[in-house]
C-alpha positions in Angstrom: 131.2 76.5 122.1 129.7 73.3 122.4 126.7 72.1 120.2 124.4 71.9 123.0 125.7 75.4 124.2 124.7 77.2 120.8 122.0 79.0 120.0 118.8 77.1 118.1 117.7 79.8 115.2 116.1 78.4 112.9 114.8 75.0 112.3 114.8 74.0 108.7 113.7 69.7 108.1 116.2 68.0 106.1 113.4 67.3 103.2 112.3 70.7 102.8 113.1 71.9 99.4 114.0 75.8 100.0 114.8 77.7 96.5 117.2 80.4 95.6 117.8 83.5 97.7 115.6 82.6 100.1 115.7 84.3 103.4 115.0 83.0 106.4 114.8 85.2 109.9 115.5 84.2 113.5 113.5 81.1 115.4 111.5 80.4 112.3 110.0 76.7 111.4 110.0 74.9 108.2 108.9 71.5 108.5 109.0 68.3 106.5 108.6 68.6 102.9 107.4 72.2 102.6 108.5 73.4 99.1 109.8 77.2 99.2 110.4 78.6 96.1 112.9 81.5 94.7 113.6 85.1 96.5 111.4 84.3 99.1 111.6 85.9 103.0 110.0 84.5 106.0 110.4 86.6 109.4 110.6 85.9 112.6 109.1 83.0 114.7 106.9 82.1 111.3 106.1 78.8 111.4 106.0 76.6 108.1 104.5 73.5 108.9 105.0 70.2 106.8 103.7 69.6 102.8 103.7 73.3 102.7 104.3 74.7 99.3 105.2 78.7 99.2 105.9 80.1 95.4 108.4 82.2 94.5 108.7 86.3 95.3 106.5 85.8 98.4 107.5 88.0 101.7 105.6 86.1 104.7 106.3 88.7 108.2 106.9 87.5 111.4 104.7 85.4 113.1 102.5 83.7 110.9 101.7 80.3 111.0 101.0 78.5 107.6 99.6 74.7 108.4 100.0 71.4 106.7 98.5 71.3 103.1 98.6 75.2 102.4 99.5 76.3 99.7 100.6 80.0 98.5 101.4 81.3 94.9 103.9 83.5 93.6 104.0 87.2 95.2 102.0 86.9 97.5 102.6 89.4 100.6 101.6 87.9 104.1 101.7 90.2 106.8 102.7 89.4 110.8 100.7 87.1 113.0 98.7 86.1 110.1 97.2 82.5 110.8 96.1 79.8 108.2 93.6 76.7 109.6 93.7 73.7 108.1 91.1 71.1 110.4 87.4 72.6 109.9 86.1 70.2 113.0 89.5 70.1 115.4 90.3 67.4 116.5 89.8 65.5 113.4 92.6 63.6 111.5 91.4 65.2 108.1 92.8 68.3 107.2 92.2 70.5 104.0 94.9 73.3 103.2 93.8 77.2 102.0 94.6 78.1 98.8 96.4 81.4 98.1 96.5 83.0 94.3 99.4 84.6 92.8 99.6 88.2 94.1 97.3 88.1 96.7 97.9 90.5 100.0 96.8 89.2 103.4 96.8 91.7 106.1 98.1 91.2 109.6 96.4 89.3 111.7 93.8 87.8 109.6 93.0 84.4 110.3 92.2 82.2 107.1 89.7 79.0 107.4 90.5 75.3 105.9 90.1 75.3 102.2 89.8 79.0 101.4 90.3 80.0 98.3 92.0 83.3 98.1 91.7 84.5 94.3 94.5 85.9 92.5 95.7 89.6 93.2 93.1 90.3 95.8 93.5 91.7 99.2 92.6 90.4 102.8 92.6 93.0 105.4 94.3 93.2 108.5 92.5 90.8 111.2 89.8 89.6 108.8 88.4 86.6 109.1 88.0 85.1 106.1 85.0 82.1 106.1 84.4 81.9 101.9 86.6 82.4 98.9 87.9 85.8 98.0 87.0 86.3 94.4 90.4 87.6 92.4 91.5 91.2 92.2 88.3 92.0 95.7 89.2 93.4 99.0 87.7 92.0 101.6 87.3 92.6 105.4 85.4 92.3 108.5 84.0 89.5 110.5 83.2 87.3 108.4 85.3 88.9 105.7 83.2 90.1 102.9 83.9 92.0 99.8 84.2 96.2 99.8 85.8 96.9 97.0 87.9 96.1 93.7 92.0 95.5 93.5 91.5 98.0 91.4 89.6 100.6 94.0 92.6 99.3 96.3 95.7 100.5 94.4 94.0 104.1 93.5 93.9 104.5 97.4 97.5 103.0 97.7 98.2 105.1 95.0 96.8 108.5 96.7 98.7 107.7 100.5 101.7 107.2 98.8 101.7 110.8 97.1 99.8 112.3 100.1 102.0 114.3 102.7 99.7 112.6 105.3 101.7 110.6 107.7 98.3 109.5 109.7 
């Protein structure tokens, strides 16, 4: 098989710093100097735009995009389709990155605006919309996201599905 016959899978840029036992799913985009640390997965179609820094033990699902100038910690969890902005007034040339705390959860589908602060080990639920920073170890949802409980609240909750027999 030629090279133009095969298969494109993955692009990775040639100045993209990608750690240790990173891996990397099908049709996904890292661009130009993003910085991925150790024992990190991306999934599917997630697009990793450039000056992108990801810290190590993340997991980042399918589908989310992650723009210029983001920046995530360690552990974090980002679920599918999640989307991060980075231009408050498109089409302008400045751009300002979200920033995401060590341990933070962000739910499916929530969509994250330009230089959001999401504080450590807090939790952004699925298709929020988060406008302000997250204080560290809240929970927040809704649209605009706002705070409805503690991290702590959260992982007594987790805590009781996961010994539940309740499948629903």
């Amino acid at each position: 098989m030629s090279d133009s016959q095969k298969p494109i899978t993955n692009y990775i840029s040639k100045t993209a710093k990608i750690g240790k036992n990173v891996k990397i799913w099908h049709f996904a985009y890292i661009g130009d100097d993003a910085i991925i640390g150790d024992n990190v997965m991306i999934g599917s179609l997630t697009h990793i735009d450039y000056k992108v820094t990801i810290g190590d033990q993340c997991r980042i699902e399918g589908s989310v995009y992650i723009p210029p100038l983001t920046t995530i910690g360690k552990g974090v969890f980002i679920g599918p389709a999640a989307t991060f902005t980075n231009d408050p007034y498109p089409m302008s040339p400045k751009m300002k990155g979200a920033i995401v705390e060590d341990g933070a959860i962000i739910g499916s589908r929530a969509v994250v605006r330009p230089g959001v602060i999401i504080g450590k080990d807090s939790v952004v639920a699925m298709a929020a919309v988060v406008t302000k920073d997250v204080p560290p170890r809240m929970v927040v949802m809704g649209h605009p996201a706002r705070v409805i409980y503690t991290r702590e609240e959260y992982n007594k909750k987790q805590a009781k599905w996961l010994s539940s027999n309740n499948t629903e």
